[in-house]
NUZA-967624 format. One record per atom (N, C-alpha, C): residue number from 1; atom name; z, x, y; residue in three letters. Coordinates in steps of 0.1 Angstrom, whole numbers, plus 5000, padded with zeros to 4 digits. Example, Ala and Ser with C-alpha at 12.3 -4.5 7.8 and 13.67 -1.06 7.14 Angstrom:
REM NUZA-967624
num/atome/up/east/north/residu
1/N/5078/5132/4943/ALA
1/CA/5078/5123/4955/ALA
1/C/5078/5132/4967/ALA
2/N/5071/5128/4978/SER
2/CA/5071/5137/4989/SER
2/C/5079/5129/5000/SER
This chain:
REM NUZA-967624
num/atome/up/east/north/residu
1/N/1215/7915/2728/UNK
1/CA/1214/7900/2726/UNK
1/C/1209/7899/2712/UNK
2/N/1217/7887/2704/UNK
2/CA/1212/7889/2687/UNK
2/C/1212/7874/2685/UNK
3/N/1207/7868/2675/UNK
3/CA/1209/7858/2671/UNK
3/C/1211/7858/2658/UNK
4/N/1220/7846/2651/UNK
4/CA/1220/7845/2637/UNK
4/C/1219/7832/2629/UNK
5/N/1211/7829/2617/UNK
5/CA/1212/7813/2611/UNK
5/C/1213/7813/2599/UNK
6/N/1218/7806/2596/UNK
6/CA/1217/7803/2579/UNK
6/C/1203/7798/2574/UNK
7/N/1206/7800/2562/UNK
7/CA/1200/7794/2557/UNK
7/C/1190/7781/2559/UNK
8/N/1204/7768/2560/UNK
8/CA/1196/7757/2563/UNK
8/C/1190/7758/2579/UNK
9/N/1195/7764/2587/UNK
9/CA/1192/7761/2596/UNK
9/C/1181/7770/2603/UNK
10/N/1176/7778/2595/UNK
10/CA/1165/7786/2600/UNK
10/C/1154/7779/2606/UNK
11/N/1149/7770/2599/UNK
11/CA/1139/7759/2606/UNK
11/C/1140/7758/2620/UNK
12/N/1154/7751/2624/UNK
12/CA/1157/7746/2632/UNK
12/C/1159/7751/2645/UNK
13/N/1164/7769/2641/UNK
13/CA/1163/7780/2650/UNK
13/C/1149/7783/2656/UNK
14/N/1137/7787/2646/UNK
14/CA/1131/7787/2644/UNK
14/C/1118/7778/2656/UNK
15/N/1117/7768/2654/UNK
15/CA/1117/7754/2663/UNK
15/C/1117/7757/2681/UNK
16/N/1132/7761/2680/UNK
16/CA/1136/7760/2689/UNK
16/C/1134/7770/2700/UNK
17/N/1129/7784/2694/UNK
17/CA/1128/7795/2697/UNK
17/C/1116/7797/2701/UNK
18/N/1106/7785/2695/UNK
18/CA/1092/7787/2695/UNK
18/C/1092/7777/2710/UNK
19/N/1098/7767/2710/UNK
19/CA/1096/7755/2721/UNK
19/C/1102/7763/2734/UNK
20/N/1112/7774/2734/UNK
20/CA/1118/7776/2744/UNK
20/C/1107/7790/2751/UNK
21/N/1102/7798/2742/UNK
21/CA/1094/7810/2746/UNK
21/C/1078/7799/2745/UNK
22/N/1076/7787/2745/UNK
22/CA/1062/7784/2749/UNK
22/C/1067/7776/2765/UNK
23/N/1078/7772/2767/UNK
23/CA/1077/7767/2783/UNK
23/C/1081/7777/2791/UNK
24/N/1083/7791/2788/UNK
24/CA/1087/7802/2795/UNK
24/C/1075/7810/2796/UNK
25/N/1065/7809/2786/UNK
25/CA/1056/7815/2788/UNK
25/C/1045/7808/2800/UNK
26/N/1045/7792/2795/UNK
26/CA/1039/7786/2808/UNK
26/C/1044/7787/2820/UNK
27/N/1052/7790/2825/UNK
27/CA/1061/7792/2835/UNK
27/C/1053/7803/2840/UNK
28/N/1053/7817/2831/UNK
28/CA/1052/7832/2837/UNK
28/C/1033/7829/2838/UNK
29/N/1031/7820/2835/UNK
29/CA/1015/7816/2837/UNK
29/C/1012/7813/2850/UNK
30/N/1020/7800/2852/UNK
30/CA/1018/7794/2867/UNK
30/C/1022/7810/2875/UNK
31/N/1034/7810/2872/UNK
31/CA/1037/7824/2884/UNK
31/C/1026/7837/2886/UNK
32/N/1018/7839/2875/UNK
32/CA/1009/7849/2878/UNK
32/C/0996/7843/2885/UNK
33/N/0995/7830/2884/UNK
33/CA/0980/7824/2889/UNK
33/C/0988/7827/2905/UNK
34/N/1001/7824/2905/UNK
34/CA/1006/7820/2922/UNK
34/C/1001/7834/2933/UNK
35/N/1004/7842/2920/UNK
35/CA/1002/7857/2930/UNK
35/C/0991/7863/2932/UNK
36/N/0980/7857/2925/UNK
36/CA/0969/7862/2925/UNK
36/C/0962/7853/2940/UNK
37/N/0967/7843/2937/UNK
37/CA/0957/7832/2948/UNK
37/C/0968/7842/2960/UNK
38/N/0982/7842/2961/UNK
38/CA/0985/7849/2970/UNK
38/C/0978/7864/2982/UNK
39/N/0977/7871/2969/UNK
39/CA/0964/7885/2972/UNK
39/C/0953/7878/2979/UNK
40/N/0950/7874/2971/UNK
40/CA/0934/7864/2976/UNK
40/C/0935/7862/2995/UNK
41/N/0948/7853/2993/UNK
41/CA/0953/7848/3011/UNK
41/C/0954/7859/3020/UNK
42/N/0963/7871/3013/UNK
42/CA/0969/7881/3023/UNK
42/C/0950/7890/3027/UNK
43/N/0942/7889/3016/UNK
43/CA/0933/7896/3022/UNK
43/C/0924/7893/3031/UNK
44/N/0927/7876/3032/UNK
44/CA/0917/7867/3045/UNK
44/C/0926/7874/3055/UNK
45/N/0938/7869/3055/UNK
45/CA/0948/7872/3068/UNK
45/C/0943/7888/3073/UNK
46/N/0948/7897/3061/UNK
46/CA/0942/7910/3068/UNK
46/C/0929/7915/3073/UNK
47/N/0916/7904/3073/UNK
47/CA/0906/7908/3080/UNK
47/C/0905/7906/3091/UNK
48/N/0909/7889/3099/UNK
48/CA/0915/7885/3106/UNK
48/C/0926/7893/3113/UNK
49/N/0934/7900/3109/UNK
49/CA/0940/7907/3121/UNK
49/C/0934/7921/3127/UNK
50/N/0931/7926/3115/UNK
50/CA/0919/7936/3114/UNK
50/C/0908/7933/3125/UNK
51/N/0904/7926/3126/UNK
51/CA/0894/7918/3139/UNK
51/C/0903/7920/3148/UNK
52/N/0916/7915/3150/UNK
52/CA/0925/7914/3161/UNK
52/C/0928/7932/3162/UNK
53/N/0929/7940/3154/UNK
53/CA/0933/7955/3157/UNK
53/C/0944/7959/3158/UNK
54/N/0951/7947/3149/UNK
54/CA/0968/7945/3145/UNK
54/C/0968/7954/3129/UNK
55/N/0967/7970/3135/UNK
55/CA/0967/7977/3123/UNK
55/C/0980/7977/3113/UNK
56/N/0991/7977/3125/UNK
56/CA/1004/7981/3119/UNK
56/C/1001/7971/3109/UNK
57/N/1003/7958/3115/UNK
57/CA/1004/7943/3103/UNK
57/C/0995/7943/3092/UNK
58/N/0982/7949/3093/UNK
58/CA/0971/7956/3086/UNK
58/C/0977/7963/3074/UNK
59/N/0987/7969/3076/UNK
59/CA/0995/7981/3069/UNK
59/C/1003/7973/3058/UNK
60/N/1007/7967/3066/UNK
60/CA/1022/7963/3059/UNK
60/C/1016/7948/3048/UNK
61/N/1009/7946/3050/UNK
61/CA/1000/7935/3042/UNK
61/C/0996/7946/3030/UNK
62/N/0990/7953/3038/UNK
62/CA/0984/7963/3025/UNK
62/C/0997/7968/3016/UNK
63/N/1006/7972/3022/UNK
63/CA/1020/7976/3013/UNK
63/C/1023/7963/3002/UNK
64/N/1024/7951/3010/UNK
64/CA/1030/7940/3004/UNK
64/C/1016/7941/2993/UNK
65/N/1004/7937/2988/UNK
65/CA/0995/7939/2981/UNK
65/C/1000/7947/2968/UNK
66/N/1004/7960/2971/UNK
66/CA/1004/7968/2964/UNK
66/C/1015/7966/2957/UNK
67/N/1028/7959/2959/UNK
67/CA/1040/7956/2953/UNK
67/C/1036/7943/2947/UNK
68/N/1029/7937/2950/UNK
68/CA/1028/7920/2941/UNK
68/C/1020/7924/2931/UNK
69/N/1012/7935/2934/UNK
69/CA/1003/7942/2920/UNK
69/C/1010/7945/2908/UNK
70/N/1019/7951/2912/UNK
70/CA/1032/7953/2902/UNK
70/C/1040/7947/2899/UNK
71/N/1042/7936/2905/UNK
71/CA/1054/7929/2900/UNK
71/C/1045/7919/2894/UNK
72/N/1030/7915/2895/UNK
72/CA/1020/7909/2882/UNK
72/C/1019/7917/2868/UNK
73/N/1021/7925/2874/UNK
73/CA/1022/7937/2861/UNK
73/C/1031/7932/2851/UNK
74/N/1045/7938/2853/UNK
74/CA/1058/7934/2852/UNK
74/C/1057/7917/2839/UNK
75/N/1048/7913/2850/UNK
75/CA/1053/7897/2849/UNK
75/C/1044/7897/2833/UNK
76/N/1033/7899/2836/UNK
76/CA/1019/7899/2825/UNK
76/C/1028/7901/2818/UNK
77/N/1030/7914/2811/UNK
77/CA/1039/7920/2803/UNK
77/C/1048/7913/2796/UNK
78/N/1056/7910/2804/UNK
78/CA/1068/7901/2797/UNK
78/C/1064/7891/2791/UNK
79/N/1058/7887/2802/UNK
79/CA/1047/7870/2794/UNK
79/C/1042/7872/2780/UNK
80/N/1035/7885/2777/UNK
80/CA/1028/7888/2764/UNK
80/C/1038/7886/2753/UNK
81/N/1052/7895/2756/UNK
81/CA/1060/7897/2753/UNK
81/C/1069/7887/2746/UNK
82/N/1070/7874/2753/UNK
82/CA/1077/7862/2756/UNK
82/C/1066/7857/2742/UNK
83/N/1056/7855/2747/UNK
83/CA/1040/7846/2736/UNK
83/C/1042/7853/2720/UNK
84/N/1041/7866/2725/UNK
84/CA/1040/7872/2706/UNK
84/C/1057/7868/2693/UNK
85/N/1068/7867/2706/UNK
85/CA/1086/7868/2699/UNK
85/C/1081/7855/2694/UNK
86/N/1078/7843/2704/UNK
86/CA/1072/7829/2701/UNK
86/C/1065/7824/2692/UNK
87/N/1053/7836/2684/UNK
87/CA/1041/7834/2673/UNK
87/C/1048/7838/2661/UNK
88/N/1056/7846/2668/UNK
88/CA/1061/7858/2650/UNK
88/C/1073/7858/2649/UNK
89/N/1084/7848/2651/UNK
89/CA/1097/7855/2653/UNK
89/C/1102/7842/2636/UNK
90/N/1106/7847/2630/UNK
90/CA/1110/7842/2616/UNK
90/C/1127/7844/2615/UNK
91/N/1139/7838/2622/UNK
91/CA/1155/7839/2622/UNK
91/C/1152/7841/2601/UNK
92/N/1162/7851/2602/UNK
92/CA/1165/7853/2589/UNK
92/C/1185/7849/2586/UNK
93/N/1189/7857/2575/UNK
93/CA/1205/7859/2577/UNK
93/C/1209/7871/2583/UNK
94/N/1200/7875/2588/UNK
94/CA/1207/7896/2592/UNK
94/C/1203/7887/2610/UNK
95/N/1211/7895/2619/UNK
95/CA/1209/7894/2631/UNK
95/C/1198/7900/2635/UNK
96/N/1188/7887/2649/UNK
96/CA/1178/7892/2654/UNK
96/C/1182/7900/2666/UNK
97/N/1181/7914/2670/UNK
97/CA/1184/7920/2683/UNK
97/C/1170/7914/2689/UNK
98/N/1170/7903/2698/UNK
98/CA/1159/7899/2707/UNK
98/C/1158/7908/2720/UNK
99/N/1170/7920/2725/UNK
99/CA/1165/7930/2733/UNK
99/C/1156/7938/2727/UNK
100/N/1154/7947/2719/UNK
100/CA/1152/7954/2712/UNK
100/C/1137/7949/2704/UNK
101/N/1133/7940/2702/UNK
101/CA/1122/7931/2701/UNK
101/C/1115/7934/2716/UNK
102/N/1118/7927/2725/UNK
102/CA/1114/7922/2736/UNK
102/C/1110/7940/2745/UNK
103/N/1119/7949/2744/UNK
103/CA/1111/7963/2742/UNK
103/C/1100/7960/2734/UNK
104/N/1099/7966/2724/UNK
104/CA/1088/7966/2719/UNK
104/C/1075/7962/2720/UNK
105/N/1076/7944/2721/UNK
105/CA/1067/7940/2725/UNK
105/C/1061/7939/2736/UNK
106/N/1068/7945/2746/UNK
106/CA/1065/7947/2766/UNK
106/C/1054/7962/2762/UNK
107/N/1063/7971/2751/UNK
107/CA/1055/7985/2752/UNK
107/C/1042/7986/2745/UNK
108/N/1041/7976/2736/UNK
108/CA/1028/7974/2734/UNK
108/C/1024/7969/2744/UNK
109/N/1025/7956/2746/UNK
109/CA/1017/7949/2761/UNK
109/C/1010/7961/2770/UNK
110/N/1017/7970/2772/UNK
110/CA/1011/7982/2783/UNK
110/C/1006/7988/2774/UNK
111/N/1005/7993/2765/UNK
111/CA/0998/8000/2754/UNK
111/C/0982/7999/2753/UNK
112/N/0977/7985/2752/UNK
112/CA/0970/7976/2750/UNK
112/C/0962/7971/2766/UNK
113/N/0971/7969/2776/UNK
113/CA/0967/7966/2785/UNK
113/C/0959/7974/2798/UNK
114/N/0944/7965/2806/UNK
114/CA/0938/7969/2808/UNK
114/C/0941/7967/2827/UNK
115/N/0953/7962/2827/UNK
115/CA/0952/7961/2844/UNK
115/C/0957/7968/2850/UNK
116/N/0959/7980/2851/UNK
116/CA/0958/7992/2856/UNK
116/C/0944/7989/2865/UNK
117/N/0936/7992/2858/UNK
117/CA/0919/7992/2864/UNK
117/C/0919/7981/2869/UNK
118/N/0921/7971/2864/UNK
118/CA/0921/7953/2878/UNK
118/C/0927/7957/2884/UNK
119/N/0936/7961/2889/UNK
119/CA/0949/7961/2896/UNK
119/C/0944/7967/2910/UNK
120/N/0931/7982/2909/UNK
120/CA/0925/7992/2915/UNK
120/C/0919/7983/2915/UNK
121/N/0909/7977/2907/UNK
121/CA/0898/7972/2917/UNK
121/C/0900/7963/2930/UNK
122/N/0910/7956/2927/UNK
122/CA/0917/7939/2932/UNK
122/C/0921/7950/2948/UNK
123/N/0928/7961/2947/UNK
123/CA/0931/7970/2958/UNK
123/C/0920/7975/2965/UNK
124/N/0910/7978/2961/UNK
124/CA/0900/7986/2966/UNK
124/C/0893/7972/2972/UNK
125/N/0893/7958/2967/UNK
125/CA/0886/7947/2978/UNK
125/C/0893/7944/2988/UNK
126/N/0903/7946/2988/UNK
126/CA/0911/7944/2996/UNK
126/C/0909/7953/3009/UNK
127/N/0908/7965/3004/UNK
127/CA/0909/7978/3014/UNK
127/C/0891/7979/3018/UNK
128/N/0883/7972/3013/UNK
128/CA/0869/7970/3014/UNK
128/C/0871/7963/3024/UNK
129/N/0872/7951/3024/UNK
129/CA/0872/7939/3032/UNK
129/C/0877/7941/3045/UNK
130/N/0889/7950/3044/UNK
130/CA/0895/7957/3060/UNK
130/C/0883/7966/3067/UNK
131/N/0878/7977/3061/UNK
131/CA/0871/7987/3062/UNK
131/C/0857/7978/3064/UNK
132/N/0853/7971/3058/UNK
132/CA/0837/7967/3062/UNK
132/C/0838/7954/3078/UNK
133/N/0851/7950/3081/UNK
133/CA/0854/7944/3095/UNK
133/C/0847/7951/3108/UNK
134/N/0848/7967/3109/UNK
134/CA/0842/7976/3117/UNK
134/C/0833/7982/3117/UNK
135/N/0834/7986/3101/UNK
135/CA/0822/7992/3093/UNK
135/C/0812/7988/3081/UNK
136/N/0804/7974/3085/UNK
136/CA/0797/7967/3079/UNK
136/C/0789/7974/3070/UNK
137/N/0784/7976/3058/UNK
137/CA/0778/7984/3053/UNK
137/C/0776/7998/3053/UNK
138/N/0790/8006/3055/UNK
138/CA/0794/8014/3054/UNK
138/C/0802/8016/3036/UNK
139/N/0805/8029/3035/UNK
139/CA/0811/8034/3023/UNK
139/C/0824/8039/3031/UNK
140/N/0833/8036/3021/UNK
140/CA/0848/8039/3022/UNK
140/C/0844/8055/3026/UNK
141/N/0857/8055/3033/UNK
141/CA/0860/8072/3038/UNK
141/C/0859/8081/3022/UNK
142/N/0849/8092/3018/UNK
142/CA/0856/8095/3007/UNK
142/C/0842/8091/2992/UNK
143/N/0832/8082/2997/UNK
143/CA/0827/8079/2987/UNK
143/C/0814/8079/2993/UNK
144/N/0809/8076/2979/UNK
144/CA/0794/8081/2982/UNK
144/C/0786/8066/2983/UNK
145/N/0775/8067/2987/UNK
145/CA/0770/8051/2984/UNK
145/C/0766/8046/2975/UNK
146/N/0766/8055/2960/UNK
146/CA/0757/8052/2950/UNK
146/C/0773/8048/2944/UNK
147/N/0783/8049/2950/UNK
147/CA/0798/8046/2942/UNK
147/C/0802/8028/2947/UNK
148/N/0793/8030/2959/UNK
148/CA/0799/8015/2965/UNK
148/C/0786/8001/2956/UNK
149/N/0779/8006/2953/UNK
149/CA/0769/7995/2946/UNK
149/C/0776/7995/2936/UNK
150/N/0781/8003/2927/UNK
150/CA/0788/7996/2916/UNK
150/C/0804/7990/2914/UNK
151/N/0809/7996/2926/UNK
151/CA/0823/7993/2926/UNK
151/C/0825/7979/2939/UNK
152/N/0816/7972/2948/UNK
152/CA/0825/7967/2958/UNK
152/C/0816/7955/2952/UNK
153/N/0814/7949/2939/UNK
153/CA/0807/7935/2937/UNK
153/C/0816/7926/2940/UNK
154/N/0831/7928/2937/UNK
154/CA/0838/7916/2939/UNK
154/C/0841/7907/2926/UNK
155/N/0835/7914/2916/UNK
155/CA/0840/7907/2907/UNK
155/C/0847/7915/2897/UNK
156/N/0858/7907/2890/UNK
156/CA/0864/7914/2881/UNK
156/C/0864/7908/2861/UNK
157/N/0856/7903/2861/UNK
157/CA/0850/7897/2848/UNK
157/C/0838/7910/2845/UNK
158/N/0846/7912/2827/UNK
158/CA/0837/7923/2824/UNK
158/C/0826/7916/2822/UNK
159/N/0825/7908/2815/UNK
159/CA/0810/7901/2810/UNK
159/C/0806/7890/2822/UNK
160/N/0793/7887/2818/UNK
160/CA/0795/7874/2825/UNK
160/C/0782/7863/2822/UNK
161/N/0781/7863/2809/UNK
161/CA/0779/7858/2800/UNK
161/C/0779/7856/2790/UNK
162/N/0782/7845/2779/UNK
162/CA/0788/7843/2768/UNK
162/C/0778/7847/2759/UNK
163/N/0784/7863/2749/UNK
163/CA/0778/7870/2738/UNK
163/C/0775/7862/2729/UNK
164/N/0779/7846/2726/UNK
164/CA/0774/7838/2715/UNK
164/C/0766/7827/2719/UNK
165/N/0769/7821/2730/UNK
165/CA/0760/7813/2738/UNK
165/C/0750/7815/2747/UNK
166/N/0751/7828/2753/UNK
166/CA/0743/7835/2764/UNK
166/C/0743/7825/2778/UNK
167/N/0750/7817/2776/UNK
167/CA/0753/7807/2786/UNK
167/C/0761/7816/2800/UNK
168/N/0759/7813/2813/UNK
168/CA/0765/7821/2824/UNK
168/C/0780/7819/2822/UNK
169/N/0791/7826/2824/UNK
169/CA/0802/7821/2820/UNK
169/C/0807/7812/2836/UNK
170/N/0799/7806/2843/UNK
170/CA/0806/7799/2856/UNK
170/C/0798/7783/2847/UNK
171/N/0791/7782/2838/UNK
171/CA/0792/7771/2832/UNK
171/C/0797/7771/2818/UNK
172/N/0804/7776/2814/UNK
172/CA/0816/7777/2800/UNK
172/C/0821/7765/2803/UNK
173/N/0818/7756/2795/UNK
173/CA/0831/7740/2793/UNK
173/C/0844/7744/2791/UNK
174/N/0845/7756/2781/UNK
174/CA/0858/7760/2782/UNK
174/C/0862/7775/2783/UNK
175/N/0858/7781/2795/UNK
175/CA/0859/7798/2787/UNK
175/C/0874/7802/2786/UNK
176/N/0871/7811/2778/UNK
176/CA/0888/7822/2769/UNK
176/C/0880/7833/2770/UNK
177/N/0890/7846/2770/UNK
177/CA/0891/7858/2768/UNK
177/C/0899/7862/2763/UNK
178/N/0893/7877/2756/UNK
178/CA/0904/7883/2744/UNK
178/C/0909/7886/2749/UNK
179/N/0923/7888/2751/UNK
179/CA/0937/7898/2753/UNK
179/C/0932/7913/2752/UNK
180/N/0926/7919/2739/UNK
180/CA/0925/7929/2739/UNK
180/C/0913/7940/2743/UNK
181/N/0901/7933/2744/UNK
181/CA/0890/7941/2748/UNK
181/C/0884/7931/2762/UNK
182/N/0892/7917/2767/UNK
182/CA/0891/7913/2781/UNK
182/C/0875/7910/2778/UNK
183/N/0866/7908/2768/UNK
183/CA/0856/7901/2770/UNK
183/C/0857/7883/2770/UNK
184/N/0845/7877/2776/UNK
184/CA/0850/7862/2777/UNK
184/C/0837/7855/2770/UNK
185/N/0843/7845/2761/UNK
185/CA/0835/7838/2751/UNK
185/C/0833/7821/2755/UNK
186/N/0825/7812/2750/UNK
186/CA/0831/7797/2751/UNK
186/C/0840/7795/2739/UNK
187/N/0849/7785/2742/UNK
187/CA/0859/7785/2732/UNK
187/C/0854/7780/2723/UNK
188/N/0849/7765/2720/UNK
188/CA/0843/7763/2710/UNK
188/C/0835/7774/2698/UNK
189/N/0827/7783/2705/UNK
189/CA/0818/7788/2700/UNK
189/C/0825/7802/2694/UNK
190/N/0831/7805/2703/UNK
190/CA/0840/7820/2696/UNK
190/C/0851/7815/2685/UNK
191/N/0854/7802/2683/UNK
191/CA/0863/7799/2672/UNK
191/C/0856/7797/2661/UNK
192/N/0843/7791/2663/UNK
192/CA/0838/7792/2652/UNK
192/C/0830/7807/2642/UNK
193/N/0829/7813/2652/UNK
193/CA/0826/7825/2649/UNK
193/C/0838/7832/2642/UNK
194/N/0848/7834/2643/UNK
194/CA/0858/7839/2638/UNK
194/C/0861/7827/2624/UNK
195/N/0861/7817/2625/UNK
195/CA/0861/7814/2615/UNK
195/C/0851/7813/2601/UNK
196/N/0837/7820/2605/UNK
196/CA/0828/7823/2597/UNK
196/C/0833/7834/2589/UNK
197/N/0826/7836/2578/UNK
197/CA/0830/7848/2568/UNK
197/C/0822/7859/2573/UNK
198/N/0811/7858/2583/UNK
198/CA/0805/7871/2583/UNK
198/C/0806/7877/2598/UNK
199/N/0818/7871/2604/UNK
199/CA/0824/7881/2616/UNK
199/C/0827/7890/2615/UNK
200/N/0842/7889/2601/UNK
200/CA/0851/7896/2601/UNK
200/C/0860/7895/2609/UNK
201/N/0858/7889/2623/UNK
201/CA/0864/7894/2636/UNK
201/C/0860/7899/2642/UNK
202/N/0850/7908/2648/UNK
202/CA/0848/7918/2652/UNK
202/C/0841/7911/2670/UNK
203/N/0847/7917/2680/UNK
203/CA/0840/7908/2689/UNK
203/C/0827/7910/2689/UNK
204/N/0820/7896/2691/UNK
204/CA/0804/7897/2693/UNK
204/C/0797/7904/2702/UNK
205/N/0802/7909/2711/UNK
205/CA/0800/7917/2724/UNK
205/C/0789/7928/2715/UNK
206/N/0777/7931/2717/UNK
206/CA/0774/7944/2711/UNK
206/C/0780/7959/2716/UNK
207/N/0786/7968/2711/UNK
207/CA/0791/7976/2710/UNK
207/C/0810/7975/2709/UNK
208/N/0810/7966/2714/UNK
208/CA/0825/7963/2714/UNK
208/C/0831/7965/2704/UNK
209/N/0840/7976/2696/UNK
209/CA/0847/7973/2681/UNK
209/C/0862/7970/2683/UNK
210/N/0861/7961/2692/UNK
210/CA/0876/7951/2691/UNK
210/C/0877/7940/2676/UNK
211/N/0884/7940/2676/UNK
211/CA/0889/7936/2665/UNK
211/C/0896/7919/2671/UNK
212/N/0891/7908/2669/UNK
212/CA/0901/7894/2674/UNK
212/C/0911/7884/2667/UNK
213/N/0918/7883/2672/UNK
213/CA/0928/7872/2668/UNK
213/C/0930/7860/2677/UNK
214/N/0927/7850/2669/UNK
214/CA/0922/7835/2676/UNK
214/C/0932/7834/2680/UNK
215/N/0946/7836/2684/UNK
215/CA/0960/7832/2690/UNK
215/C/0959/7842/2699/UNK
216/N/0949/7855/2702/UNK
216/CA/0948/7862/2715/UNK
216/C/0933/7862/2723/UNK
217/N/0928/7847/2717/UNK
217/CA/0916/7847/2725/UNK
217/C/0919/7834/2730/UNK
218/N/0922/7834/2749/UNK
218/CA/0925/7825/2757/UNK
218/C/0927/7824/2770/UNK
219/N/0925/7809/2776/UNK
219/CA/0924/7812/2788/UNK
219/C/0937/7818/2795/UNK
220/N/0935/7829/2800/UNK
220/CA/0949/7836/2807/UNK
220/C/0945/7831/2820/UNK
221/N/0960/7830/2826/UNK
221/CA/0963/7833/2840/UNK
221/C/0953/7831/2851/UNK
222/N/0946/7846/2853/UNK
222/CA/0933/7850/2859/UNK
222/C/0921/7845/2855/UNK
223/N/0919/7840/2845/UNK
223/CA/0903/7839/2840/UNK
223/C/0894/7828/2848/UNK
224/N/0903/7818/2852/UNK
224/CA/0894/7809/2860/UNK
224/C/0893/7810/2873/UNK
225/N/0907/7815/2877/UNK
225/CA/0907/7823/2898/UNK
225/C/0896/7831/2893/UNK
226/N/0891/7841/2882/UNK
226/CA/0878/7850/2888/UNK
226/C/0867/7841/2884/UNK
227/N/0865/7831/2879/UNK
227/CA/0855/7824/2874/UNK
227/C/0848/7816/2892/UNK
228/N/0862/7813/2895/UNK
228/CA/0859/7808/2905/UNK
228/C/0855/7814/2917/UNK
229/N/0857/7829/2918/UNK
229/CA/0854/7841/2927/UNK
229/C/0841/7845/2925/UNK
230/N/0839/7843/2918/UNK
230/CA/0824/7848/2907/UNK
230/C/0815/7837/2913/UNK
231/N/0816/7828/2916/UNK
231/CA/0808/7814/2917/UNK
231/C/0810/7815/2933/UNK
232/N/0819/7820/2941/UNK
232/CA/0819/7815/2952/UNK
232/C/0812/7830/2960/UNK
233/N/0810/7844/2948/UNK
233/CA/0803/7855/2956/UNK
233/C/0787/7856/2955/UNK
234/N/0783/7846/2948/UNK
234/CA/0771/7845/2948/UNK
234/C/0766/7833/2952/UNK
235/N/0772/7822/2954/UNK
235/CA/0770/7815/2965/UNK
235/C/0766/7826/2976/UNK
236/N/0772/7834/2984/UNK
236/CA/0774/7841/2992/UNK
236/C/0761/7852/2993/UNK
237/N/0761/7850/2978/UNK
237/CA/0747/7866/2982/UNK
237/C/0733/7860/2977/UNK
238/N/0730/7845/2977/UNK
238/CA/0721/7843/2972/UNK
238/C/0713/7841/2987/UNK
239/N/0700/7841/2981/UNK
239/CA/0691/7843/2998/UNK
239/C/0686/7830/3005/UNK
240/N/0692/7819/2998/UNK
240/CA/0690/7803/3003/UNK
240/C/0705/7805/3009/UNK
241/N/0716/7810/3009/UNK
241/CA/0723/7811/3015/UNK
241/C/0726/7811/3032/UNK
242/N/0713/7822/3033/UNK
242/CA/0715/7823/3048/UNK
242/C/0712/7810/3053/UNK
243/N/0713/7811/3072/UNK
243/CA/0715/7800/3076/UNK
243/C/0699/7797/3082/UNK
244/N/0693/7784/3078/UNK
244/CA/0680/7783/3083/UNK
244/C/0677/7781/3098/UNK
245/N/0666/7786/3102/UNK
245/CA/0666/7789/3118/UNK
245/C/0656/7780/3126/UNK
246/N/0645/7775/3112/UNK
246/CA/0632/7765/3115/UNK
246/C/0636/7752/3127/UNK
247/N/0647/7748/3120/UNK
247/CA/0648/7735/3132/UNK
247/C/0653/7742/3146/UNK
248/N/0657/7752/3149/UNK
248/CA/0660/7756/3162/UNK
248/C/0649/7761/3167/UNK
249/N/0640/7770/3164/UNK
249/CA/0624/7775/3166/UNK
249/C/0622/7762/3173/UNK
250/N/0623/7750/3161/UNK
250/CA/0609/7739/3168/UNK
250/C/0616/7733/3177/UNK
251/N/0628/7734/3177/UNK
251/CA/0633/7729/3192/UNK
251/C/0628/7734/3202/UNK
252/N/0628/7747/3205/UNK
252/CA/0625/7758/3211/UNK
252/C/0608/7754/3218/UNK
């Protein structure tokens, strides 16, 4: 696949190439939010049958999981892919091979990319959530318990508070995350930092030596389904939570 323009019409290529890979990209956006809230669904259903002792269906849920993980994969990828042809793509007079681009830029995307490790965690709550139905405060077959306090929190936000504002990130007016080192900033506040002279760039995170580009610091896909998972698991584990028992006593 190649394209070609002249001269006058480079602009206009140009333009159009930009407008066609930004509603394709929104597209592969919605479609990754779709499958994430999907997982989310299949793993209520599979505790619920799990209760029921409907293993096989237990199974096959779990299969299906493991194939939408990948085909998120897949999708991410391309999407990056699609975003960077869209930021950098300049029609000259020599032919663009847009296959051959569109490689490249997917092989970075995986290069770069850290959802491998989401991907395992997102599986391992899943396979938690089955496993603690029977085995309430139990460790997976296989692990130790000093493995399950750091691995079964349920969340998948590295930070979770803003390195410039120290603000929790479930109150960010607007949180973004880097593409590249997946920390999460307020937008306001990490734009301005990047545009200070004495950044450089460098994410504020302490120890972090990522390096940022304000066109790869944003809200993706995922960042607000975990914002919102984040907010709804501590709801859950806070100790005003439980259910109060006083007005039943004094009935009593």
């Amino acid at each position: 696949m190649a394209s070609t323009s002249g001269a006058g019409s480079g602009g206009v290529a140009t333009g159009r190439i930009r407008s066609t890979t930004s509603a394709l990209y929104s597209d592969s956006q919605s479609l990754l939010r779709e499958i994430r809230k999907s997982i989310a669904m299949m793993k209520d259903i599979a505790v619920e049958l799990e209760r029921d002792e409907r293993k096989e269906m237990v199974k096959e849920l779990e299969d299906g999981v493991v194939q939408l993980l990948a085909a998120s994969d897949d999708c991410m990828h391309l999407s990056e892919a699609i975003q960077s042809i869209g930021d950098e793509i300049e029609p000259g007079p020599e032919p663009t091979n847009f296959k051959k681009k569109f490689d490249e830029e997917i092989a970075k995307s995986k290069a770069r990319s850290s959802s491998h490790a989401q991907n395992q965690s997102l599986l391992r709550q899943f396979r938690e959530a089955i496993w603690h139905v029977h085995h309430a405060g139990q460790p997976l077959p296989g692990d130790e318990q000093e493995d399950i306090v750091m691995t079964s929190t349920q969340c998948n936000l590295l930070n979770v508070t803003c390195p410039l504002s120290g603000k929790p990130v479930t109150e960010l007016a607007e949180p973004v995350r880097s593409m590249d080192c997946k920390h999460i900033y307020e937008k306001k506040t990490i734009m301005q930092y990047l545009k200070s002279k004495t950044s450089r760039g460098q994410c504020p995170v302490a120890g972090c030596p990522k390096i940022l580009k304000a066109q790869r610091v944003l809200c993706d896909p995922f960042l607000l389904i975990e914002i919102d998972e984040l907010m709804s698991t501590s709801k859950q584990n806070r100790p005003d939570a439980i259910e109060d028992f006083t007005v039943l006593d004094d009935e009593d």
